[in-house]
Backbone as ProteinMPNN parsed JSONL, in Angstrom:
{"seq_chain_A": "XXXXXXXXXXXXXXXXXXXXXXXXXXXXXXXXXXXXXXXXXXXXXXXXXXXXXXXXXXXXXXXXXXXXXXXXXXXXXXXXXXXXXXXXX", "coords_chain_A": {"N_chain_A": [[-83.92, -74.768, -25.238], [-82.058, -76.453, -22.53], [-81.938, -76.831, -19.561], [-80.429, -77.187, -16.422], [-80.263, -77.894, -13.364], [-78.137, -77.896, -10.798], [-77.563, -79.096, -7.127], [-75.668, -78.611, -4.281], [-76.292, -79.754, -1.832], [-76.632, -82.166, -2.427], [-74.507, -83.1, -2.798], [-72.32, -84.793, -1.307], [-69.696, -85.897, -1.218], [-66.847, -86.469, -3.24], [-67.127, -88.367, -5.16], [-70.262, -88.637, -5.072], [-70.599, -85.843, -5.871], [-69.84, -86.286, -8.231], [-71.283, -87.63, -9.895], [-73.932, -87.081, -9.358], [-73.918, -84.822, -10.986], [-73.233, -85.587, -13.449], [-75.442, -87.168, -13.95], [-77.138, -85.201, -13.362], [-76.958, -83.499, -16.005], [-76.941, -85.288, -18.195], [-74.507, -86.495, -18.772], [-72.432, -88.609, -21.112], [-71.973, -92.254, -20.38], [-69.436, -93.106, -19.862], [-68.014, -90.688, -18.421], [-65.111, -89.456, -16.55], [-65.452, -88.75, -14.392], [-63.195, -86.766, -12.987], [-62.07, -83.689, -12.922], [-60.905, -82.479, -15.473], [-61.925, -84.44, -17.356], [-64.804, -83.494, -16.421], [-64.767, -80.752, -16.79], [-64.111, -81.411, -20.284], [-66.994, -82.273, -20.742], [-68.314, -80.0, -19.86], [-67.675, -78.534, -21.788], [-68.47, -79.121, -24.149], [-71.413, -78.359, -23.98], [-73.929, -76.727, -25.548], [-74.21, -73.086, -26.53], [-76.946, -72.782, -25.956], [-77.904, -73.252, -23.259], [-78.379, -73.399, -19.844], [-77.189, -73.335, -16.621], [-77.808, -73.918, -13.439], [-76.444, -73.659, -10.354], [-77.174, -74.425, -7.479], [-77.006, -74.058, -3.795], [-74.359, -73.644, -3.014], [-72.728, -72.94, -1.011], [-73.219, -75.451, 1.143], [-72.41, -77.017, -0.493], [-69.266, -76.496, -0.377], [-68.898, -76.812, 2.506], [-69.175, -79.753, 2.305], [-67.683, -80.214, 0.591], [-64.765, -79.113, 1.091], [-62.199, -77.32, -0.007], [-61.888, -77.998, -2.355], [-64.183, -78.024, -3.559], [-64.487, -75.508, -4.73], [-62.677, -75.972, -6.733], [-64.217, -77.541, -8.302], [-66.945, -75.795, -8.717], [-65.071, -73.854, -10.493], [-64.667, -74.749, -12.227], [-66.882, -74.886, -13.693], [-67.182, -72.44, -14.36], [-65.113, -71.539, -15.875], [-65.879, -73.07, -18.015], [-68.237, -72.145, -18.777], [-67.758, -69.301, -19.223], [-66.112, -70.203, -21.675], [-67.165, -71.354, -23.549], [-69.841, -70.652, -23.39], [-72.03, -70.868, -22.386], [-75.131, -70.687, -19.665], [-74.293, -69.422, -16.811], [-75.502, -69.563, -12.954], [-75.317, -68.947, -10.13], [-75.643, -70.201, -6.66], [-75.563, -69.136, -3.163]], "CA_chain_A": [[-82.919, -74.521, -24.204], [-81.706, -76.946, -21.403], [-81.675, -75.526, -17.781], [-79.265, -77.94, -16.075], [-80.729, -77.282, -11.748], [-77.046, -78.894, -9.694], [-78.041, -78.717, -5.882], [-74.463, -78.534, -3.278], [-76.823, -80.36, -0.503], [-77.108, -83.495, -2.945], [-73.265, -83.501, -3.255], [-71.388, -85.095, -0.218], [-68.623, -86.635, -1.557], [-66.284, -85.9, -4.49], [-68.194, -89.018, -6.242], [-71.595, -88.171, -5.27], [-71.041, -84.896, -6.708], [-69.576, -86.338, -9.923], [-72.321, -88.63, -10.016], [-74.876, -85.991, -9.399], [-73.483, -83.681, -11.967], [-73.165, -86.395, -14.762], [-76.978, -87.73, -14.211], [-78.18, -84.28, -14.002], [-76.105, -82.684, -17.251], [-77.033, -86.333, -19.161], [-73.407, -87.1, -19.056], [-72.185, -89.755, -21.182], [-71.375, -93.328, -19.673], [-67.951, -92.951, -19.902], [-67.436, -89.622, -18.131], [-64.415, -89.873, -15.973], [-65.229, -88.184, -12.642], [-62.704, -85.892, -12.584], [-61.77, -82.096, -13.185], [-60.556, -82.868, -16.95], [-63.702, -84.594, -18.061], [-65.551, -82.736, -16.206], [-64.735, -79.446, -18.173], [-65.026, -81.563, -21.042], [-68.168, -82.426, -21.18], [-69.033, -78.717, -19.82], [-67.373, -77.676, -22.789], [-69.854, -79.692, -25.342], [-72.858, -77.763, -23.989], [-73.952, -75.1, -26.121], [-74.767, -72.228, -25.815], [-78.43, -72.208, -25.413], [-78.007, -73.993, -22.102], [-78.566, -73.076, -18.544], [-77.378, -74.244, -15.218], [-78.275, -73.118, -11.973], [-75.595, -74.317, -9.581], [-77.772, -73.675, -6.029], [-76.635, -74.82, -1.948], [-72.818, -73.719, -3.04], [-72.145, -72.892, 0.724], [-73.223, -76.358, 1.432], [-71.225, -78.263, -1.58], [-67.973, -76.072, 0.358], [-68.873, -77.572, 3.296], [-69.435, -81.084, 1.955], [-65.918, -81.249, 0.026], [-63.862, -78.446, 0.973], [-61.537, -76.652, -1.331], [-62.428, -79.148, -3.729], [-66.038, -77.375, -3.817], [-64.009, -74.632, -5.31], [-62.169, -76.675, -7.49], [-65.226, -77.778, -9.329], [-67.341, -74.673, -9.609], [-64.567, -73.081, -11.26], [-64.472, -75.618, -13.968], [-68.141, -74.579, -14.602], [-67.36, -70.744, -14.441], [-64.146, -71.629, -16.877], [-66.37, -73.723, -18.996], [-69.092, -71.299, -19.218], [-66.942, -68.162, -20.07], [-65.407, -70.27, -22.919], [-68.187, -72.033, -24.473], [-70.847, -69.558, -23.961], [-73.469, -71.384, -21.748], [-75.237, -69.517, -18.697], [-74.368, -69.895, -15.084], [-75.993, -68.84, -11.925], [-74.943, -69.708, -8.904], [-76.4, -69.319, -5.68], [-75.212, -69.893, -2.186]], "C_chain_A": [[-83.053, -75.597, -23.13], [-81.064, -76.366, -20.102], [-81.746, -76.919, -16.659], [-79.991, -77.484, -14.128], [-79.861, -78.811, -11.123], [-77.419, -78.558, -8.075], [-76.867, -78.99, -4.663], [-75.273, -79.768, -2.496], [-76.702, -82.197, -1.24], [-75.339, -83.916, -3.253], [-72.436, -83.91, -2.209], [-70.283, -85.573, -0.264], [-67.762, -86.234, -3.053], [-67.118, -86.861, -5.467], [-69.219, -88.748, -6.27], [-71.876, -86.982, -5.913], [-70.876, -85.039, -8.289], [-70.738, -87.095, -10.859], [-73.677, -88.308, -10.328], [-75.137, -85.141, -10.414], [-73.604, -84.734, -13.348], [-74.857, -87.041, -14.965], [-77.563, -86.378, -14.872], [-78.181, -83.669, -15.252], [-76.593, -83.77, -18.261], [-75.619, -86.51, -19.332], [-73.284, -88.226, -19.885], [-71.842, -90.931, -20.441], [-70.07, -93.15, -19.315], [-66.97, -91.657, -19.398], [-66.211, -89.703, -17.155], [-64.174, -89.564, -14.699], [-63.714, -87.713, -12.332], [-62.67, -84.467, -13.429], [-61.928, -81.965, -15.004], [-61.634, -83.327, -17.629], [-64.447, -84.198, -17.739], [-65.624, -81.328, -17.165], [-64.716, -79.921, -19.712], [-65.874, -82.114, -21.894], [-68.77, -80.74, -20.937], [-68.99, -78.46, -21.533], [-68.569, -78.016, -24.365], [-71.075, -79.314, -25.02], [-72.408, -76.691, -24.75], [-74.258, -74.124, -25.827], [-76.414, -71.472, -25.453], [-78.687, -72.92, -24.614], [-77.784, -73.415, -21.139], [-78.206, -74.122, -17.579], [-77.51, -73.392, -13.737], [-77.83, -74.206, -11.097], [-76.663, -73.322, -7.857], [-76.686, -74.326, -4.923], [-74.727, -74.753, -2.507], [-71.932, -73.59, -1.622], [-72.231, -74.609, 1.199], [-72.255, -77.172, 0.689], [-69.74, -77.857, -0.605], [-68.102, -76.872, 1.364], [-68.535, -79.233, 3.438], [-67.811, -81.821, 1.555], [-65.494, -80.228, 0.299], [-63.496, -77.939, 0.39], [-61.72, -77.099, -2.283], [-63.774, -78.813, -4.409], [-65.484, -76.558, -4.858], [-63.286, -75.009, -6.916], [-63.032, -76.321, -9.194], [-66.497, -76.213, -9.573], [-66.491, -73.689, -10.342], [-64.05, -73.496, -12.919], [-65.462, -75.261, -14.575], [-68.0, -72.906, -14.843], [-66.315, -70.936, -15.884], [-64.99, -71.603, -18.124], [-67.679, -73.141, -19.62], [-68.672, -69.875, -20.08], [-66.273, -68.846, -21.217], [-66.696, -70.944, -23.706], [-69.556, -70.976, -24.581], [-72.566, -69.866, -23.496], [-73.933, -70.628, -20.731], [-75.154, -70.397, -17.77], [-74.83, -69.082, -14.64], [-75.434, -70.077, -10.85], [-75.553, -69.194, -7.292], [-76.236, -70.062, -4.417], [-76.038, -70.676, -1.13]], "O_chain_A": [[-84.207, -75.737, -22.726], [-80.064, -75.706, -19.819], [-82.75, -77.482, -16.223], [-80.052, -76.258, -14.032], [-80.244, -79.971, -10.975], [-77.568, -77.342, -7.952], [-77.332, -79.835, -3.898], [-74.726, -80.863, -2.631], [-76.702, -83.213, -0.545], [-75.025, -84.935, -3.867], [-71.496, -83.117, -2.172], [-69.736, -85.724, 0.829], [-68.403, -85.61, -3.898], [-67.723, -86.383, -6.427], [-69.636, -88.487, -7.399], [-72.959, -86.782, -6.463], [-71.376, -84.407, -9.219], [-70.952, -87.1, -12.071], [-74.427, -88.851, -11.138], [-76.253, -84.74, -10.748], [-74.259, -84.281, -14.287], [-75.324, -87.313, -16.071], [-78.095, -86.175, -15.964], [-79.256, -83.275, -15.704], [-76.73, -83.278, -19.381], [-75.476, -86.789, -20.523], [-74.058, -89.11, -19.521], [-71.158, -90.534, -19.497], [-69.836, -93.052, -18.11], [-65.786, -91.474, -19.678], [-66.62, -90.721, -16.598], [-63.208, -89.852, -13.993], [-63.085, -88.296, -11.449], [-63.256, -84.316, -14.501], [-62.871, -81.462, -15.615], [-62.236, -82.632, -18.448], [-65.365, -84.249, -18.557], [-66.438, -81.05, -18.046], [-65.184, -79.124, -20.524], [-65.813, -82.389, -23.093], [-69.581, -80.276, -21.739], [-69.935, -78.262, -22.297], [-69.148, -77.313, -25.194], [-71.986, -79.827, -25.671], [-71.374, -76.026, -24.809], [-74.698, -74.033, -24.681], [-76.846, -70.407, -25.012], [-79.732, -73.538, -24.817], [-76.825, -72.657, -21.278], [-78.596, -75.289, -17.535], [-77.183, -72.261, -13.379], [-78.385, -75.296, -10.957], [-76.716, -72.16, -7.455], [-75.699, -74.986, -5.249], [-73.98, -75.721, -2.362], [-70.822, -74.032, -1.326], [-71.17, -75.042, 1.651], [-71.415, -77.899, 1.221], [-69.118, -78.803, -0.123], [-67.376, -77.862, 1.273], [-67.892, -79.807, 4.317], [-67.162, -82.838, 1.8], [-65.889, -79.659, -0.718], [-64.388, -77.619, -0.396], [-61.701, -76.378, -3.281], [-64.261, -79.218, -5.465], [-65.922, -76.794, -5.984], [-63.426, -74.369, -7.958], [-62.887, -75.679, -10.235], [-66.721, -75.782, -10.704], [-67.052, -72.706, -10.826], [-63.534, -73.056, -13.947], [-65.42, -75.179, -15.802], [-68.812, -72.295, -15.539], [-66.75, -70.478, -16.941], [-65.019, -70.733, -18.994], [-68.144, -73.512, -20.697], [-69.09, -69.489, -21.172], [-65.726, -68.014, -21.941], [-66.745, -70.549, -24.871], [-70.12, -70.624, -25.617], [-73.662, -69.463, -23.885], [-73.227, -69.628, -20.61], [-75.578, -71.549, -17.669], [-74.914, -67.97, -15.162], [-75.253, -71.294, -10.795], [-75.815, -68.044, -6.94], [-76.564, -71.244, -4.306], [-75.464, -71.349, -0.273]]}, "name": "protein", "num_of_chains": 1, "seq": "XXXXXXXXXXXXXXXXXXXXXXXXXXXXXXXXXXXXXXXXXXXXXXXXXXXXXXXXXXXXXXXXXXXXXXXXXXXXXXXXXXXXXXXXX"}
């Protein structure tokens, strides 16, 4: 099992979080920093993978509605593929 630990406080920017999220996940090179490749690459984890999305009050802070945006690509991308989230503000 892979247990994926994303941290809001390390995300200040819509790139730094895409940036953040693609190092920590092992993203491919070629990921495209946005919404769309973002979900999928979620979607190519399996399901014996873990992520623990922490500091989500802070990521809101950091980008705004846009915070929202993106953890709902990982809630999407978890309810369809079958990986575990936690999230924690």
């Amino acid at each position: 099992m892979n247990i994926y630990l994303l941290d809001g406080k390390d995300m200040t920017s819509r790139d730094e979080a895409y940036a953040v999220i693609a190092k920590e996940m092992e993203f491919p090179e070629y990921f495209g920093k946005n919404l769309d490749a973002l979900y999928d690459c979620l979607s190519s984890k399996s399901t014996d993978n873990a992520v623990l999305f922490v500091n989500t009050a802070i990521l809101e802070e950091n980008l705004g509605e846009y915070a929202e945006s993106i953890l709902e690509c990982f809630r999407d991308a978890a309810n369809e593929c079958g990986f575990f989230l936690k999230e924690k503000r």
